[in-house]
C-alpha positions in Angstrom: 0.0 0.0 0.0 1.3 3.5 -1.2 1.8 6.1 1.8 1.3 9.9 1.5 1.4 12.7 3.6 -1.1 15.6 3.9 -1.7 18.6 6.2 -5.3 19.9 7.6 -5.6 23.4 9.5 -8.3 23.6 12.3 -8.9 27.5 12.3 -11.4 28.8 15.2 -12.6 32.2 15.6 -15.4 32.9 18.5 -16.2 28.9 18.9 -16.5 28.6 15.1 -14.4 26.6 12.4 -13.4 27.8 9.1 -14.1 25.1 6.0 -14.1 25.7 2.4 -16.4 24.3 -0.4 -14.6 22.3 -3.1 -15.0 23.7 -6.8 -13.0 20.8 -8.1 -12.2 17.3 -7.5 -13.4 13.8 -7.5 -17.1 13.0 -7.0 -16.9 12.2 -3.4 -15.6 15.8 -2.8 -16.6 17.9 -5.0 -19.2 20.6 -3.5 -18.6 19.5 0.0 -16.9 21.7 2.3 -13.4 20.3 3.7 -10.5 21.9 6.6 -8.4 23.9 4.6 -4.7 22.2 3.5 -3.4 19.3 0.9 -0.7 17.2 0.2 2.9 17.3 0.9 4.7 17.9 -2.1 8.1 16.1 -2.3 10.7 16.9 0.6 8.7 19.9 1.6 8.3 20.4 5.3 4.4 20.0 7.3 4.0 23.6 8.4 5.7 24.8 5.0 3.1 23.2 3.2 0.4 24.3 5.7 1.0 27.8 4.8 1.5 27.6 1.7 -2.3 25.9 1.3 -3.5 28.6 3.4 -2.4 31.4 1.5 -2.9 30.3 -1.9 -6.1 28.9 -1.4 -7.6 31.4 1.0 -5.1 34.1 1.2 -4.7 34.3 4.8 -1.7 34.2 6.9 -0.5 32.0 9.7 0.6 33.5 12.7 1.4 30.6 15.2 0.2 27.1 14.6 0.0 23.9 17.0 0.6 20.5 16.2 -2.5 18.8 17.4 -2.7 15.1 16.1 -1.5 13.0 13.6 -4.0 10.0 12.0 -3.7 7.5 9.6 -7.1 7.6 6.5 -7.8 5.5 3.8 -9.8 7.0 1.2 -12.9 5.7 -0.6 -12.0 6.4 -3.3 -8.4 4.9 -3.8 -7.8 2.4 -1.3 -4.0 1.5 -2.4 -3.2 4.7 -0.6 -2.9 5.3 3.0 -2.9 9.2 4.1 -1.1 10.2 7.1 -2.8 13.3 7.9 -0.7 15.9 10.3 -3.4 18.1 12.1 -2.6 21.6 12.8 -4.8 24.2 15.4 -3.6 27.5 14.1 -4.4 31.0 14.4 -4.5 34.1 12.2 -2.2 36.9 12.1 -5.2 39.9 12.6 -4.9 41.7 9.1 -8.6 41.9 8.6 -8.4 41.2 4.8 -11.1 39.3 3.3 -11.0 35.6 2.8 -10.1 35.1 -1.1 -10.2 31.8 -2.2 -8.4 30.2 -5.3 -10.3 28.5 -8.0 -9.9 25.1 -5.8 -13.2 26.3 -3.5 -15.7 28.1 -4.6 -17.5 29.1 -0.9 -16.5 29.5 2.5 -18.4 29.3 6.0 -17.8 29.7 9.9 -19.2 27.1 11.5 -19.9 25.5 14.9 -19.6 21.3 14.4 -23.6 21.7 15.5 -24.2 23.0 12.5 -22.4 20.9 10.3 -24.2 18.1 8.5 -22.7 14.6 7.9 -23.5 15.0 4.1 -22.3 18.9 3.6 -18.5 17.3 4.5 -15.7 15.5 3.4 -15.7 12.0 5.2 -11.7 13.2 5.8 -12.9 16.3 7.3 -16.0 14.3 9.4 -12.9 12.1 11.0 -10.7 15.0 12.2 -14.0 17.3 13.7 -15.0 14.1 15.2 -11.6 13.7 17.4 -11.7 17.3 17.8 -14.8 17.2 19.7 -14.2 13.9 21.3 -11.2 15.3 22.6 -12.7 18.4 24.3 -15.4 15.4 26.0 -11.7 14.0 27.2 -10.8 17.6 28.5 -13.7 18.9 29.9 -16.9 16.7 29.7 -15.6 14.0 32.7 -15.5 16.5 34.8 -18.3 19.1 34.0 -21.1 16.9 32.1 -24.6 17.0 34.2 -26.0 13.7 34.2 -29.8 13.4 33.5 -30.9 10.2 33.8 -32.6 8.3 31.1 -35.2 11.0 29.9 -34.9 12.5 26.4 -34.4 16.5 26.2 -36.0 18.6 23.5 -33.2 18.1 20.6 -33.8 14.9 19.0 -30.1 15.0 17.4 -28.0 12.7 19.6 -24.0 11.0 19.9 -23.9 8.0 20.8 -20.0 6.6 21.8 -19.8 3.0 21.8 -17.0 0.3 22.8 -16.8 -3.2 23.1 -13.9 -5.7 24.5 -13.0 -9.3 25.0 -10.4 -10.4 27.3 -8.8 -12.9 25.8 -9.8 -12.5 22.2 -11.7 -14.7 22.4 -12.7 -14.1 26.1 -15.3 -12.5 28.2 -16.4 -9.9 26.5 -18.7 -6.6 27.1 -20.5 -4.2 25.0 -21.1 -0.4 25.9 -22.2 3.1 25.3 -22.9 6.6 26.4 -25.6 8.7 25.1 -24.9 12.5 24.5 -27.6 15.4 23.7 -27.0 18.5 21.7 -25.8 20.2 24.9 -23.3 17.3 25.5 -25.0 16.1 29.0 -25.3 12.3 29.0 -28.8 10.9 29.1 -28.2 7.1 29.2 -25.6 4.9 29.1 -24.9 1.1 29.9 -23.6 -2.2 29.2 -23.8 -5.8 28.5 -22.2 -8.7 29.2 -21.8 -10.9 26.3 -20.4 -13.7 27.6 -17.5 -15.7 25.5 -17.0 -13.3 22.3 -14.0 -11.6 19.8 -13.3 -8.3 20.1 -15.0 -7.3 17.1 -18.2 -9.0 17.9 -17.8 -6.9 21.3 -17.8 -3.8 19.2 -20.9 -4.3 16.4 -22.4 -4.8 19.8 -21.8 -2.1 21.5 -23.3 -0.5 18.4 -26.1 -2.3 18.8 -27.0 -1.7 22.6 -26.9 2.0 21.7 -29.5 2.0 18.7 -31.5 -0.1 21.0 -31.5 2.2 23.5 -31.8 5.2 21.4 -35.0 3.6 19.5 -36.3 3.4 23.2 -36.1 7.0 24.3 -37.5 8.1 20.8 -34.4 9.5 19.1 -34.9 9.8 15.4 -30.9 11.2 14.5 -28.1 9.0 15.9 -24.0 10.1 15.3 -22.0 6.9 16.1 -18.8 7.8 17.3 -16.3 4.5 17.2 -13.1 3.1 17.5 -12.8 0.6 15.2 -12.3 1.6 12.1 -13.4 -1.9 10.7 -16.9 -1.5 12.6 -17.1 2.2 10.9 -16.1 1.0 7.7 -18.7 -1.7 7.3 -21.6 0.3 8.8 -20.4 3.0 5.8 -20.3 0.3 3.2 -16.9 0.6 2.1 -15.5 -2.6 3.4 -17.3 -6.3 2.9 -18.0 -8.3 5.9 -16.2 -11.6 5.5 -16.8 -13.3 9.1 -19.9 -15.2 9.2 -20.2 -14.2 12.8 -20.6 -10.5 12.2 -23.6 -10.8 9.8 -26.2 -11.9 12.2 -25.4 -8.7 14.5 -24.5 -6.3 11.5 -27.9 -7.4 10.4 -29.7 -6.4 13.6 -28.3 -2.9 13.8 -29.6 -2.6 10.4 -33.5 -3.4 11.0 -33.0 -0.9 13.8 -32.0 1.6 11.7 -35.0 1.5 9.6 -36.8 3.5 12.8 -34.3 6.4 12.3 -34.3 9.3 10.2 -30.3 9.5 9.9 -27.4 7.3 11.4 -24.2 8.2 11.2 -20.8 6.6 11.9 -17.3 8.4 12.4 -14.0 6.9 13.4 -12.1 8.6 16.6 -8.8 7.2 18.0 -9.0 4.8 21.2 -7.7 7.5 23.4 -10.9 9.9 22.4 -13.7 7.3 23.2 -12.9 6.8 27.2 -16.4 7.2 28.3 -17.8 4.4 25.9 -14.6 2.2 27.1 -15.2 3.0 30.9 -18.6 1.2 30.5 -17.2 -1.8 29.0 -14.4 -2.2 31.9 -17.1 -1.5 34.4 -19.6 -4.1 33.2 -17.0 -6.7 33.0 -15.5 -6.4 36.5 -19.1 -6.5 37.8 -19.7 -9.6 35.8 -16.1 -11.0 37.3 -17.0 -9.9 41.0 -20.7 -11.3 40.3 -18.8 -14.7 40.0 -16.3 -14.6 43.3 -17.3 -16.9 45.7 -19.1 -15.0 48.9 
């Protein structure tokens, strides 16, 4: 498999993120909006090439920039190639000059990731807002998120986090999720034992719990945020499902969806999906104490 590196700017001003609209391009991207940046060309250095995107195809300046994360993507659309993307939070130098784009984008926008809509973005783009806001759950949300039981609020537009594990491989195993509103309070989570599993079975079952429960409080919009790539990547339809034991679950999650008006599934790394993983450690200790002798 080919390698090739590319560089993506996150760019916020007053809680809002600037993406641009493509003009050109493949199918899959053309007229959705993507993070500003590109490829590497040859021997040319991350934050070289970060500016360069930045001013030739918006015409604004860098004046500091972070390194924030680094992740591996396969595209859809050419699956020989493996991107590693290098993730950048940078700021502006204050010039005030207008945003002029190159003939690469044809529209801009300032938006919160509330307002952005799994179909109006690049699936690249969905991957890195997705660890951006997972990581700001990491941050801030242990610590500050109001728990509210199992009752549904007034936005019916919910993330659901979900993780599954097997010790052993195959092993004991546990499913679970945590349910998030618009406003980032959790109003359910849980998980299920599963007795002797593999870890993947684990994981299309976490995803099932969820839909399960979300079909139960009445939610109608579901974001599946995962991480397993393979789980993601089946749900989407871009890879085939070749073990037997996987089609009687992947088949379950999709009669539930049929009660939904949208689900959605985005990749985040390991390290971003703690709450989801805290359920499955806790449910399988409980199951391990349950069997102590008293």
């Amino acid at each position: 498999m080919k390698q090739r590196l590319s560089v993506r700017a996150i760019i916020n001003q007053d809680g809002k993120t600037l993406v641009l609209r493509r003009a050109n391009g493949r199918q899959s991207i053309l007229g959705k909006y993507e993070l500003p940046g590109g490829k590497l060309a040859y021997s040319e250095q991350p934050e070289d090439a970060l500016r360069r995107y930045l001013h030739d195809d918006a015409g604004i300046h860098i004046q500091s920039s972070q390194l924030f994360d680094a992740v591996t993507y396969i595209d859809r659309d050419d699956r020989d190639i493996q991107y590693g993307v290098i993730v950048y939070l940078v700021n502006l130098v204050a010039d005030n000059h207008p945003i002029r784009l190159s003939g690469n984008y044809s529209k801009y926008r300032w938006q919160t990731m509330s307002e952005m809509h799994q179909e109006d973005v690049t699936d690249l783009t969905q991957l890195l807002l997705g660890i951006v806001h997972q990581e700001e759950l990491a941050d801030q949300s242990l610590q500050t998120i109001k728990k509210s039981g199992d009752k549904k609020t007034s936005d019916d537009s919910i993330t659901i986090f979900t993780d599954g594990g097997s010790r052993g491989n195959p092993g004991p195993s546990a499913a679970g999720y945590v349910i998030l509103n618009g406003q980032r309070e959790v109003v359910a989570e849980g998980g299920e034992y599963l007795g002797v599993t593999t870890n993947n079975q684990a994981e299309y079952q976490g995803v099932r719990i969820g839909l399960e429960k979300a079909r139960e409080l009445g939610f109608k919009k579901v974001e599946f945020k995962i991480d397993s790539m393979l789980v993601v990547n089946q749900m989407k339809g871009l890879y085939k499902i070749k073990n037997r034991d996987l089609w009687p679950i992947h088949e379950r999650i999709r009669e539930l969806m049929r009660d939904f008006d949208h689900v959605g599934f985005s990749h985040v790394l390991r390290q971003f999906n703690q709450l989801a993983d805290g359920m499955v450690n806790k449910t399988l200790d409980a199951h391990e104490k349950d069997k102590l002798p008293a």
